[in-house]
Each structure stands twice: as structure tokens, then as C-alpha cells.
C-alpha positions as CSV (number, residue, x, y, z in Angstrom):
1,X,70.2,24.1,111.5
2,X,69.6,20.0,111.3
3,X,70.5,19.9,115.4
4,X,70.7,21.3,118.3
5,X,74.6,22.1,118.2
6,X,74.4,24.1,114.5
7,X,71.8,26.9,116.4
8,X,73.4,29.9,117.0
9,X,70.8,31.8,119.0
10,X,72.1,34.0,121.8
11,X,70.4,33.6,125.7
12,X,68.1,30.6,122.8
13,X,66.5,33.9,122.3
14,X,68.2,36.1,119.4
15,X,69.7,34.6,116.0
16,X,73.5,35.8,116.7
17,X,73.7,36.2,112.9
18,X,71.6,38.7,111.8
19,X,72.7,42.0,111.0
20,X,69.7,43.8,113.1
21,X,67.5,42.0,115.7
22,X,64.5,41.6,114.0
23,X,63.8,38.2,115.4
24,X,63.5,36.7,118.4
25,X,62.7,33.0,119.0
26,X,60.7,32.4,121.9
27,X,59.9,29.2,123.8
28,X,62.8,27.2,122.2
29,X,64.4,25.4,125.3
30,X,63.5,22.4,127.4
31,X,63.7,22.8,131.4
32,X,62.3,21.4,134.0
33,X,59.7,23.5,136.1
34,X,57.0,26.1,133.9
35,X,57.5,27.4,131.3
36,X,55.4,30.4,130.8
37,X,57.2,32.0,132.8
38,X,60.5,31.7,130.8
39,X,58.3,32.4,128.2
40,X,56.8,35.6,129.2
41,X,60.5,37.0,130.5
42,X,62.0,36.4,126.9
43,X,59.2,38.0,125.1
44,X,59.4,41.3,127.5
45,X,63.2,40.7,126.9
46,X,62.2,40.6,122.8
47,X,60.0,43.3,122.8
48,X,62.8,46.1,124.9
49,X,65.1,45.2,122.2
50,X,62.9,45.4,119.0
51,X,61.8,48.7,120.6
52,X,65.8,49.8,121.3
53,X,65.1,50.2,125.1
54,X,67.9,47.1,125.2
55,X,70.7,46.8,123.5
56,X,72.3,43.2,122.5
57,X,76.2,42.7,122.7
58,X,78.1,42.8,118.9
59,X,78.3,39.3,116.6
60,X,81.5,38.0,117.7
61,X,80.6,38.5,121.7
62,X,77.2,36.7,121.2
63,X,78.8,34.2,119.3
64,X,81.6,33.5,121.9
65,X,79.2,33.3,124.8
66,X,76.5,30.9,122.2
67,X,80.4,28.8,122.2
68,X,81.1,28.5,125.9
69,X,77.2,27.9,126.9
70,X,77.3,24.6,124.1
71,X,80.5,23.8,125.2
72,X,79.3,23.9,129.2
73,X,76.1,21.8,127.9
74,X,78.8,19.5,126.1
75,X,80.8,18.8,129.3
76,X,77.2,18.7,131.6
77,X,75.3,16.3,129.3
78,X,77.9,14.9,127.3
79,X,76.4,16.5,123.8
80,X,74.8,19.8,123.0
81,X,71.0,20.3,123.9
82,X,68.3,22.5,124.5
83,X,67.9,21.9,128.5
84,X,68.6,24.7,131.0
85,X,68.2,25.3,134.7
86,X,65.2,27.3,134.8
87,X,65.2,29.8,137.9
88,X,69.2,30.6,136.9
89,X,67.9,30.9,133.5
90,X,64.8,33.1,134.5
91,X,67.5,35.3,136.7
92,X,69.5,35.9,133.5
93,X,67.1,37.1,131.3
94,X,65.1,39.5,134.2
95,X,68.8,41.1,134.6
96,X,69.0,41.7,130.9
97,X,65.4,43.7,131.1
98,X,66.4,45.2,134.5
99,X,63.6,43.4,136.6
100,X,65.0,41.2,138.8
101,X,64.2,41.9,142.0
102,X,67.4,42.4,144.6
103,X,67.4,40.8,147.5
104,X,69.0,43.5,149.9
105,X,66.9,46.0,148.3
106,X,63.7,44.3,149.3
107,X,65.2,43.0,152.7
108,X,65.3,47.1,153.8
109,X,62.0,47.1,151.9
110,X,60.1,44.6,152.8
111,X,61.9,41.8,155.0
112,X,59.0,39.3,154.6
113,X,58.5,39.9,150.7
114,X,62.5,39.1,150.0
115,X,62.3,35.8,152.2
116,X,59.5,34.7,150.1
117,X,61.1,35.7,147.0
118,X,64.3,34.1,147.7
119,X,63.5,31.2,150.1
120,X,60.2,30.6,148.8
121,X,58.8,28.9,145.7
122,X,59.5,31.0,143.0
123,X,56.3,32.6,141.5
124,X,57.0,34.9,137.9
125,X,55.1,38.0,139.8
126,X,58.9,38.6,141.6
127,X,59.8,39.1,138.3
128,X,57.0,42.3,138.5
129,X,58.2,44.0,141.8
130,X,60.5,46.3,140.1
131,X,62.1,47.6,137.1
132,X,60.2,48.0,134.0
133,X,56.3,47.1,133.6
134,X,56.5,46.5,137.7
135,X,53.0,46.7,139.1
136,X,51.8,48.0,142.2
137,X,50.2,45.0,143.4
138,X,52.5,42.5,142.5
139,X,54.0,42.3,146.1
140,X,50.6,41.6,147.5
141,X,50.2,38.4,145.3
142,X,53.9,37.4,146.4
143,X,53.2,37.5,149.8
144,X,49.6,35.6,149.2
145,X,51.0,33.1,146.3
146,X,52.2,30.7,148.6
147,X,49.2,30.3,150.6
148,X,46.7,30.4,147.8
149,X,48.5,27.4,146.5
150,X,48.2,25.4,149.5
151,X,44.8,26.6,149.7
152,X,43.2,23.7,148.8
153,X,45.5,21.3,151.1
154,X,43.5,23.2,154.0
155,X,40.9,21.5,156.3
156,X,37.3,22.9,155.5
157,X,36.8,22.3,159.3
158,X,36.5,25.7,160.7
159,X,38.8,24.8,164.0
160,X,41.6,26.5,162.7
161,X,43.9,24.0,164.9
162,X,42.8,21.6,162.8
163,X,43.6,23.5,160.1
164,X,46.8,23.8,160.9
165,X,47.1,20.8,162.1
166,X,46.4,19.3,158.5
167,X,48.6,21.6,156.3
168,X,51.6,20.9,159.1
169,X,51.3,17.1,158.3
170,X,51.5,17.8,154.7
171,X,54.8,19.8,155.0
172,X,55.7,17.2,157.2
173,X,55.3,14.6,154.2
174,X,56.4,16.9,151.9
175,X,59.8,17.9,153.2
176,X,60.4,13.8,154.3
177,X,60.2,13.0,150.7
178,X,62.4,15.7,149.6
179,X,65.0,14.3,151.8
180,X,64.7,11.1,150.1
């Protein structure tokens, strides 16, 4: 394929015309927001289907959903191209490995754990909490991802008011330039 519009790669992971799935092409999309963690969600993905633990849908489904996502980007953009949404993308490939994490499950769970998960910046640990591969400590770093990223935003002043003082005025800024 010369351009985007002649690939025929289902989810832009698996080559729709192969006979087995042998291949998997990772990282070829353009978003914006990380990557890696697409990355790492499409090679799990890859590696549960090389392995049989998930199944892909036959030829001619793959190839009418590869048709309606070019024809969506078509109408969106105005010509095909490799550019997603990258947390509805991220979704979409954690429900095809069974890891994406349900938000009324956690809420009976963990109330403060599926506020940060769905209200909060998304982190790719959320994408660890359950299913497959989950980890025991991945809600632990959910909960402390946030404030270890505004960790260095903080005051070294020990007064804690000041503390909190500082990191309020930066949410302050924050939020008024996100209105704008």
C-alpha cells in the first residue's frame, strides 16, 4: 500500500488479509496524547492472539469494519488517515484483551480508585487493575499517579498550607486556560 486509504489493517493492528494472524503491526497510527501506551495495549492484544487466547472476527467482518472506520475518517477529516482519538482507542483494544477496567465494578470496589480512573487523567496502569496480566499493585499507583505527577509543582516549604496553597494556584491557572 502507496497510502493511507489502500491499508487494510483491522483495529491498524492485524493485516485483514492474511489467511492466519501471523502479523501484527504495532505502533502504526498518529494520535494525540502517548503513545506507549497504545503501544503496549496492541502488543498484549498481538501477543493473546498469536497465542489463540483471542480470537479475530472472519475476513469479510474485518474488512467491513476496516470500510466504515476509513469511511468515518473520510467524513471527520475529509480523506483517509492514520489519526485516532486515543483514550476511545485505548478503550477498544483493552475490551478486545478483556482489561478494561469497569467503572461500576470498581465503584462497589473501590469508590476512590473508579473516580480517578474515570474522572482523572488517564494513566495505562488502569489498563492493569483487572483482567489478564492485572497486578496486585497497580491500584496503588492509580491512586498515587496523580500526585506523583504534580509532585514537583509542590512547595519545598514544609508549611503544608503553603503547599497547598501553591498547587491550588496552579489548578487555578490550569483549569482557566482550559476554559479558554
Amino acid at each position: 500500500p502507496n497510502t493511507p486509504a489502500e491499508l487494510e489493517l483491522s483495529k491498524l493492528v492485524f493485516p485483514a488479509g492474511l489467511t492466519k494472524p501471523t502479523l501484527a503491526v504495532i505502533g502504526c497510527l498518529s494520535t494525540v496524547g502517548a503513545h506507549p501506551p497504545i503501544y503496549e495495549l496492541q502488543a498484549r492484544w498481538a501477543v493473546r492472539v498469536f497465542l489463540g487466547l483471542s480470537a479475530l472476527p472472519d475476513k469479510e467482518t474485518m474488512l467491513q469494519r476496516i470500510r466504515a472506520d476509513k469511511l468515518e475518517l473520510k467524513q471527520r477529516f475529509g480523506h483517509v488517515k492514520l489519526q485516532l482519538l486515543n483514550l476511545p482507542y485505548r478503550d477498544e483494544i483493552a475490551e478486545e484483551i478483556g482489561v478494561k477496567p469497569s467503572f461500576w465494578r470498581l465503584l462497589l470496589r473501590d469508590p476512590k480508585l473508579a473516580f480517578l480512573c474515570y474522572f482523572g487523567p488517564s494513566f495505562s496502569v488502569q489498563y492493569r487493575l483487572t483482567g489478564p496480566h492485572s497486578w496486585s499493585g497497580a491500584a496503588d499507583h492509580a491512586k498515587a499517579a496523580l500526585s506523583n505527577t504534580l509532585y514537583p509543582f509542590k512547595s519545598p516549604n514544609p508549611d503544608n498550607k503553603q503547599s497547598s496553597f501553591a498547587l491550588a494556584k496552579i489548578m487555578k491557572f490550569i483549569l482557566f486556560f482550559g476554559v479558554l
